[in-house]
Every structure is written in C-alpha cells, then in structure tokens.
C-alpha positions as CSV (number, residue, x, y, z in Angstrom):
1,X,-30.4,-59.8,94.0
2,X,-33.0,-59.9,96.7
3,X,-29.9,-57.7,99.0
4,X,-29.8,-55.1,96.4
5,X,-33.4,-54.7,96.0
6,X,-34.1,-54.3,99.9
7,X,-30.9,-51.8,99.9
8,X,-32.3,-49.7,97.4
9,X,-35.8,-49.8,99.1
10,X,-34.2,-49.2,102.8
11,X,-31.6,-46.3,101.2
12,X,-35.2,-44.4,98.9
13,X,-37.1,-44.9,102.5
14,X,-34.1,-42.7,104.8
15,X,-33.7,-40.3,102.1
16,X,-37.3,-39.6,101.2
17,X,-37.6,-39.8,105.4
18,X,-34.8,-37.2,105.8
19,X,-36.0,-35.0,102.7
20,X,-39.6,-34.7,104.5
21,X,-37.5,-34.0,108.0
22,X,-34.9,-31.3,106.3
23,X,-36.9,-29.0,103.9
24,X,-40.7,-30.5,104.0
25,X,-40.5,-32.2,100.9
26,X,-39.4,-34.8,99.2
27,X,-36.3,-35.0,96.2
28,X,-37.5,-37.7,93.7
29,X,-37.0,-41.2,93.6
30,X,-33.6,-41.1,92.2
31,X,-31.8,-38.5,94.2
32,X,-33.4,-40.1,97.2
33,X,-32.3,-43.5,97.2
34,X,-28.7,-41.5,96.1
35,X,-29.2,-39.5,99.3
36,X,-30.6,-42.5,101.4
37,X,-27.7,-45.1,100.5
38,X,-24.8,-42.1,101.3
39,X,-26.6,-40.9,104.3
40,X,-26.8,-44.6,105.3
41,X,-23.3,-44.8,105.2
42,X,-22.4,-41.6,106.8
43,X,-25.5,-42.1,109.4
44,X,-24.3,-45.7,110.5
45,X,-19.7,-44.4,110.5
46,X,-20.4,-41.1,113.0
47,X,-23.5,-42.6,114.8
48,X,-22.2,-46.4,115.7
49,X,-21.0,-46.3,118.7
50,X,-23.3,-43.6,120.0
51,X,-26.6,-45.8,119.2
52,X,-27.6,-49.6,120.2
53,X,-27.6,-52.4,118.1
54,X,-30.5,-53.6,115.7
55,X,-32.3,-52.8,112.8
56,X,-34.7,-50.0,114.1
57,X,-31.5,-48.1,115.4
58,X,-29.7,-48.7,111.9
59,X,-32.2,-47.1,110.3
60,X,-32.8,-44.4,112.4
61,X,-28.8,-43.8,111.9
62,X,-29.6,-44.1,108.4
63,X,-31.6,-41.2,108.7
64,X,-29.7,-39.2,110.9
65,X,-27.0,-39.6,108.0
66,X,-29.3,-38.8,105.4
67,X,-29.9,-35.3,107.2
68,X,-26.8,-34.4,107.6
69,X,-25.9,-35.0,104.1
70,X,-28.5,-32.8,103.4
71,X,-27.5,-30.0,105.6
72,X,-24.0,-30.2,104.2
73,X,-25.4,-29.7,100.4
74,X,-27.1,-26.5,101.7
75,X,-24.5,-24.9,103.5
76,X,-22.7,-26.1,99.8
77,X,-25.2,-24.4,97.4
78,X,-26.0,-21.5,100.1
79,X,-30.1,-22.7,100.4
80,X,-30.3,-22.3,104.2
C-alpha cells in the first residue's frame, strides 16, 4: 500500500514537474499523476542506459519521459 502511495506521489511530482517545464503550467492532479506514471515509464525504457544509477537520476528520467509524452500529445492535437 505504502508502494502505491509513494508511486502515485513520485508519478503527480514528474508530471506536474514536466507540465511546468513543457507549456508553463500545470494539467490537474489527475492527468498529472496519468502523465507522470507513463512518462516514468517511457523516461526510465529510452533513457536507462544513457543516465547513472540511483534515485535522483530515475527521477530526473522520469521527467525527461514525462516531457516527451507531452511533446508527442502536441504534435497529436496540433498545440505546438
């Protein structure tokens, strides 16, 4: 329980994180923890081997993910 709750914290953190980064705002709790746990994944399959080990560097990957999911649901709906 305590795992899910610390995901869920960790996944709102990237994507709020990578929502002020990308467009200068944030995207509501919801759609950031959505955007924060798939950027997450995404951040920590393309950037593993590129970045060291440990938790700062998994969440900065985490971020990095988050990001580019958003950039890839703009070039999608056409925003920027």
């Amino acid at each position: 329980m305590v795992e899910l709750i610390v995901t869920l914290v960790i996944g709102c953190l990237t994507g709020w994180l990578a929502g002020k980064i990308f467009s200068g705002s944030g995207n509501g709790l919801i759609l950031n923890i959505i955007i924060g746990l798939v950027g997450s994944w995404v951040g920590n399959f393309t950037f593993n081997k590129l970045l060291p080990n440990g938790t700062i560097w998994h969440f900065v990957g985490s971020v990095l993910g988050a990001i580019l999911v958003l950039w890839i649901v703009s070039l999608i709906k056409g925003k920027k």
